[in-house]
Backbone bond lengths (Angstrom), bond angles and torsions (degrees), N, CA, C in turn:
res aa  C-N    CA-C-N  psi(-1)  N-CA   C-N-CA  omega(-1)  CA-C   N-CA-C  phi
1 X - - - 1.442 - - 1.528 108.39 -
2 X 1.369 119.88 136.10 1.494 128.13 174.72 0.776 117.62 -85.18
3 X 1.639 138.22 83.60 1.317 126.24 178.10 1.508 126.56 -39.86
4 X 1.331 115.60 -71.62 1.469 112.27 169.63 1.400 131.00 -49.19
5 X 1.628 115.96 7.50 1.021 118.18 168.69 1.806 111.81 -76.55
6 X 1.565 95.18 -51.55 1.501 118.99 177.24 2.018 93.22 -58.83
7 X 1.049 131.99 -49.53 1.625 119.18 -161.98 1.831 91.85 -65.36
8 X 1.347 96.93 -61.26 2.049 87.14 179.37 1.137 111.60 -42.01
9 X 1.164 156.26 -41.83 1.587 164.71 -140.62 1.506 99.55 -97.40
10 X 0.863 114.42 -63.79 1.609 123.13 170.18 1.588 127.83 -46.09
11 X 1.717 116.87 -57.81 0.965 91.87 141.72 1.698 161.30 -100.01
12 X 1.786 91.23 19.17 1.755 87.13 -169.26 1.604 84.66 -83.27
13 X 1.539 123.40 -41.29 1.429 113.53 -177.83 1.947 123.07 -47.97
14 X 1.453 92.11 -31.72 1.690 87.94 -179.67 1.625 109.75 -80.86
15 X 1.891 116.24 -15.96 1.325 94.02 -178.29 1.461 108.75 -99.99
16 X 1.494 114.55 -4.48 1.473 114.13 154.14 1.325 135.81 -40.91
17 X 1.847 88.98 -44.22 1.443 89.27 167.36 1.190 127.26 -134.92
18 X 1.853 93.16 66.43 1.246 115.35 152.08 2.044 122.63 76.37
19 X 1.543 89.95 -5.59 1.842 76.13 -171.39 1.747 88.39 -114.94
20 X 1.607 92.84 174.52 1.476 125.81 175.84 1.179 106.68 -59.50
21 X 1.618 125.52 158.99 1.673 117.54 139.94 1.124 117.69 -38.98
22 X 1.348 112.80 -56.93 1.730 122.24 -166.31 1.600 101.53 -58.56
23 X 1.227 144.34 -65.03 1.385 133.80 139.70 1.426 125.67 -2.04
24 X 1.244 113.19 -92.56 1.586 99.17 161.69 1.438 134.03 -40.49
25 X 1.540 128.37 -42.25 1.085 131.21 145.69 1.708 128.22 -21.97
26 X 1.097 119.31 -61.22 0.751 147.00 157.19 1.944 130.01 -24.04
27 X 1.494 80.72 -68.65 1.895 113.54 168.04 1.828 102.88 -47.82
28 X 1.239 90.70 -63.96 1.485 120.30 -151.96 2.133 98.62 -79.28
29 X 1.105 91.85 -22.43 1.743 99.45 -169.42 1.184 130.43 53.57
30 X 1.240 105.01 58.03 1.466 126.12 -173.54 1.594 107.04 -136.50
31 X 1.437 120.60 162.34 1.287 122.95 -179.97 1.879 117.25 -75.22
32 X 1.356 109.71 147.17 1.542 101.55 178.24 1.365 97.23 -56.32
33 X 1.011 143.94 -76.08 1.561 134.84 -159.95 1.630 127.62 -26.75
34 X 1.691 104.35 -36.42 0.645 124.15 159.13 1.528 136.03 -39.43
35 X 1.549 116.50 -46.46 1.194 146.97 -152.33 1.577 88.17 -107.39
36 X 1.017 123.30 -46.99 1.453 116.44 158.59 1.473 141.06 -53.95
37 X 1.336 89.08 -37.87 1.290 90.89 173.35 1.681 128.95 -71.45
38 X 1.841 90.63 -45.36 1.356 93.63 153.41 1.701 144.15 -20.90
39 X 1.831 76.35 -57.22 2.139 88.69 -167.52 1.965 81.32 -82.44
40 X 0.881 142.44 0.98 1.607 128.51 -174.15 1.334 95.71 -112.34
41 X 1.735 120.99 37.88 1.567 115.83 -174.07 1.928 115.65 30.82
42 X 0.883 151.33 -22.05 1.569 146.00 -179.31 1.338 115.49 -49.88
43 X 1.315 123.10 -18.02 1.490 134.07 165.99 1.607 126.72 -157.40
44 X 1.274 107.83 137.10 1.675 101.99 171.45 1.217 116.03 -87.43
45 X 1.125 112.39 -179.79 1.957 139.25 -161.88 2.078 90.40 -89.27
46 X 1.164 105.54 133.14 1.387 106.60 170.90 1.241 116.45 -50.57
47 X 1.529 146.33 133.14 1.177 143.10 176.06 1.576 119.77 -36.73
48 X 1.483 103.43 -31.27 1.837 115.46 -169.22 1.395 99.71 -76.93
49 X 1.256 136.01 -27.42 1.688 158.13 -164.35 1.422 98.27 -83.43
50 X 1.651 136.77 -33.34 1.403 114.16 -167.42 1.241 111.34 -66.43
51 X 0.673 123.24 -31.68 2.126 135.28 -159.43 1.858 81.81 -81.17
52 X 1.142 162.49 -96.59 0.994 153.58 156.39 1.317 110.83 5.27
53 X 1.259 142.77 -83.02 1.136 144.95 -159.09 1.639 106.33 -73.93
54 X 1.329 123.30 -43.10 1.530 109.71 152.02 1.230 119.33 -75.68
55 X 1.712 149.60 33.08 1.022 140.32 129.25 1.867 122.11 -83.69
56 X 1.175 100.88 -22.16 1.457 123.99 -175.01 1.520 95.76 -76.20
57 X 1.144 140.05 -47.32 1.314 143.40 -151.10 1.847 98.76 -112.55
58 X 1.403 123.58 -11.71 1.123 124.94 -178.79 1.698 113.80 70.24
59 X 1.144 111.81 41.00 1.764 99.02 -170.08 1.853 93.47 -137.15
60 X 0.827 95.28 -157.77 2.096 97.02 173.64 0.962 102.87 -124.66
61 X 1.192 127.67 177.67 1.637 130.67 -173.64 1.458 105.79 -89.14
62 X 1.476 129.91 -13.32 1.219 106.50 159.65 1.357 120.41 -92.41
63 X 1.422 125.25 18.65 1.673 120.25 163.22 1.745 103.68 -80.70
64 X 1.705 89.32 -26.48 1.644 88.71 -165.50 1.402 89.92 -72.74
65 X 1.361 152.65 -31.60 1.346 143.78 -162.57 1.360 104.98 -98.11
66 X 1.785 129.31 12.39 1.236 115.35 162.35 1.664 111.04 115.82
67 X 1.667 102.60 -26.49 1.463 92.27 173.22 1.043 145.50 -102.91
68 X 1.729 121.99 124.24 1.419 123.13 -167.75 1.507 132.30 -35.39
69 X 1.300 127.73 120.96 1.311 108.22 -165.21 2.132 100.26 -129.87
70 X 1.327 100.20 146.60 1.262 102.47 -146.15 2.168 93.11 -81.60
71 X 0.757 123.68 132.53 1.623 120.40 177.17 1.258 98.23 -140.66
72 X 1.775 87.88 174.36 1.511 109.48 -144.35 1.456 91.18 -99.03
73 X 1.669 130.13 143.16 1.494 106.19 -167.95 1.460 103.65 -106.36
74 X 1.057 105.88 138.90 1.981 105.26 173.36 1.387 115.20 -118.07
75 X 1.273 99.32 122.46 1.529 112.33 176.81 1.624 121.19 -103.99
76 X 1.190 115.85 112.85 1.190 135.96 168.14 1.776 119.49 -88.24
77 X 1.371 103.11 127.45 1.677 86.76 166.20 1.554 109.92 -117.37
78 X 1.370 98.38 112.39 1.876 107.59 162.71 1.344 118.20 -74.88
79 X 1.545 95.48 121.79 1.633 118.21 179.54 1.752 112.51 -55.38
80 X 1.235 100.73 -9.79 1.476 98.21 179.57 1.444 125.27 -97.54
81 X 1.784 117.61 -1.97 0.952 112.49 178.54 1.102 116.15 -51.76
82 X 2.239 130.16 177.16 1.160 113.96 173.00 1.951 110.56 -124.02
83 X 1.673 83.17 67.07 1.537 92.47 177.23 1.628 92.36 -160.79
84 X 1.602 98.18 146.77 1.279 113.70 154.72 1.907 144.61 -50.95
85 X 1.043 114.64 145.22 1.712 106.76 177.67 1.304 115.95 -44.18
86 X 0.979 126.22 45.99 1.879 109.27 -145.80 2.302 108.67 -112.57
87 X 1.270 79.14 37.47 1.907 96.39 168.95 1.496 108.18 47.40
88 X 1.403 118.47 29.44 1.187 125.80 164.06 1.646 113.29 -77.30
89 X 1.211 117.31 171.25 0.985 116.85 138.78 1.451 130.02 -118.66
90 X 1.715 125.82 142.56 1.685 127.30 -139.00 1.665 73.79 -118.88
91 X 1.292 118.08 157.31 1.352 138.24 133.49 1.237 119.98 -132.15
92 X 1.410 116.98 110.35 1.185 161.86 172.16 1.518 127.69 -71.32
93 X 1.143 134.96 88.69 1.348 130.05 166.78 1.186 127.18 -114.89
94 X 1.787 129.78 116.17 0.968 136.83 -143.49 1.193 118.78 -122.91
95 X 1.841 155.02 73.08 1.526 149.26 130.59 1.330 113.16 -4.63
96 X 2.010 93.99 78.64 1.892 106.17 174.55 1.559 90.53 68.43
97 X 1.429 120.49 -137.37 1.151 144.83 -166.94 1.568 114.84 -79.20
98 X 1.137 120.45 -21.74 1.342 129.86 -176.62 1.559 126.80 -85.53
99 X 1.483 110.34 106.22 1.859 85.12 168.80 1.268 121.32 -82.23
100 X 1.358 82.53 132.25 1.754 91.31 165.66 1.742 130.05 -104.15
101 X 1.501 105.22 2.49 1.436 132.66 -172.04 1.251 115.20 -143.56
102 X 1.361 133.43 134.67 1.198 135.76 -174.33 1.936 115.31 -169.90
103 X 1.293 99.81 97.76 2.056 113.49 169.62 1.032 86.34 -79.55
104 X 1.274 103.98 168.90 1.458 133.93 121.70 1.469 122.35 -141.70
105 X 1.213 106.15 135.36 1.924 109.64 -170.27 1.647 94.11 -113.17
106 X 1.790 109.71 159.42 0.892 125.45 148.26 1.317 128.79 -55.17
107 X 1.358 141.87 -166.26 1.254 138.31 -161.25 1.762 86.47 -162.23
108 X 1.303 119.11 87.42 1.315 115.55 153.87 1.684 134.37 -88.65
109 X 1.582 126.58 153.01 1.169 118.02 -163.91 1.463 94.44 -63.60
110 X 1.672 102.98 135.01 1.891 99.17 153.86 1.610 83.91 113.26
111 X 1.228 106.17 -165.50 1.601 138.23 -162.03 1.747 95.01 -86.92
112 X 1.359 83.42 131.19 2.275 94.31 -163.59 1.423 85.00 -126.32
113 X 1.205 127.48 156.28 1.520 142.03 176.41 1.835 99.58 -153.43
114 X 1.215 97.56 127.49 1.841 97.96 -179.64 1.452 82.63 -143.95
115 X 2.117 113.36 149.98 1.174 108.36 169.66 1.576 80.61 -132.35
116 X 1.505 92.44 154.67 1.485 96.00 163.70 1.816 113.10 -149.72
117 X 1.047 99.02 179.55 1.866 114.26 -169.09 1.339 126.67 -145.49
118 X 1.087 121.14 137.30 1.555 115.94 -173.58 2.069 107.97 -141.63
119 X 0.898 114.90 110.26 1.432 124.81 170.84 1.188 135.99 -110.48
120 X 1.367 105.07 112.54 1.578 119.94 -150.17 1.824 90.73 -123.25
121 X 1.694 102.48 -175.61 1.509 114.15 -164.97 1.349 87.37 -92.73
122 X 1.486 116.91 -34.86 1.611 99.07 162.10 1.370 160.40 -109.74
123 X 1.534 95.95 25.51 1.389 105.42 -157.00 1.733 77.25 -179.33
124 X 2.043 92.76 151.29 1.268 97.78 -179.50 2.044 89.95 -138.53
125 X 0.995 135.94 124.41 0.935 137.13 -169.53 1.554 117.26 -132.61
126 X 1.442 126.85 137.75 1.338 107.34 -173.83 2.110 86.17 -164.84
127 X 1.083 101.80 163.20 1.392 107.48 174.52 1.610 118.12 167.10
128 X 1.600 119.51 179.20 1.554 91.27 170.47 1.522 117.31 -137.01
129 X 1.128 145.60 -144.15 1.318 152.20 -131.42 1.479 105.07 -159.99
130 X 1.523 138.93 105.14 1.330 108.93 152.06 1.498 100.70 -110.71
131 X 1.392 125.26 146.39 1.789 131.77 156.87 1.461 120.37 -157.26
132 X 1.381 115.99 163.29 0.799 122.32 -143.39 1.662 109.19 -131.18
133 X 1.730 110.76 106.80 1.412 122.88 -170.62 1.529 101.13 -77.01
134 X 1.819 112.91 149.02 1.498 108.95 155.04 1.267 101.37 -66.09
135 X 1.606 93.54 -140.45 1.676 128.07 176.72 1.534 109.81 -96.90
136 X 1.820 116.59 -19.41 1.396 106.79 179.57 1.605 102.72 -107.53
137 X 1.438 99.57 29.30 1.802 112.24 170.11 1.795 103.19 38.27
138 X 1.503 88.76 81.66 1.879 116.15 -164.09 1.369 76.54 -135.37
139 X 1.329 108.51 127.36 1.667 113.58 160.48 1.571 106.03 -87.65
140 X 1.505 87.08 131.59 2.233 97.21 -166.77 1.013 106.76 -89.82
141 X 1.795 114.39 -42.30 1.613 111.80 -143.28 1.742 92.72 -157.75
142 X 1.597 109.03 103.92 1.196 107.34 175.46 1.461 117.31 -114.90
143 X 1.194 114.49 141.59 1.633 122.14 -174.64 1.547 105.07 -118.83
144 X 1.152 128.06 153.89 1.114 134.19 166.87 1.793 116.48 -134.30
145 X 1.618 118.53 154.23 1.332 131.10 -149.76 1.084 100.12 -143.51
146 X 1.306 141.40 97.35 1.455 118.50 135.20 1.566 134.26 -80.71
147 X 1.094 95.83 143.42 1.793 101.38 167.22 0.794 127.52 -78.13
């Protein structure tokens, strides 16, 4: 088992979604230090805690241990974004409600690859994009990567 696989997982998932240690702490009923220590690899999550902590974070316990798991993608469009329909493709990274990251790529015919990155005080995130435009530059087939 990779520990520091499980400490990265822990915290990009808790600042994904948006809460504190002390928050999670909290959830989970355990001490912040605890939760720190975790994301600073120096200790793992009690075995009885995974099933909890992948319900809290929405993933299964083997995303929390690192392994890719294939899902179904759902696309929603919020009327509140602050860009037009305009057959781009946006990458978007959002703290809760806030963006703090924002591409946008063209959409060329054929096989498209875009990587992008965002580095913040709390979180450092970066990864890339492969999909796949027709001829009426329609994005077909999108994958996503993190690093």
């Amino acid at each position: 088992m990779n520990k520091s696989i499980i400490a990265q997982n822990i915290k990009r998932y808790r600042l994904l979604k948006g809460i504190t240690q002390a928050e999670l702490a909290d959830i989970l009923d355990v001490s912040t230090q605890a939760i720190s220590k975790w994301e600073q690899d120096k200790n793992l999550p009690d075995i009885q805690l995974l099933e909890k902590i992948s319900e809290v974070f929405d993933i299964s316990i083997d995303e929390l241990f690192g392994k890719q798991i294939e899902k179904e993608p759902i696309f929603l469009m919020d009327d509140t974004v602050p860009w037009r329909d305009d057959n781009k493709l946006h990458i978007v990274i959002y703290s809760g409600r806030k963006i703090v990251h924002q591409s946008t790529y063209d959409c060329k015919i054929g096989n498209n690859q875009v990587s992008f990155s965002c580095m913040d005080s709390y979180f450092d995130i970066s990864g890339y994009c492969k999909f796949l435009c027709d001829t009426n530059r329609q994005i077909k087939n999108k994958e996503k990567y993190e690093k």
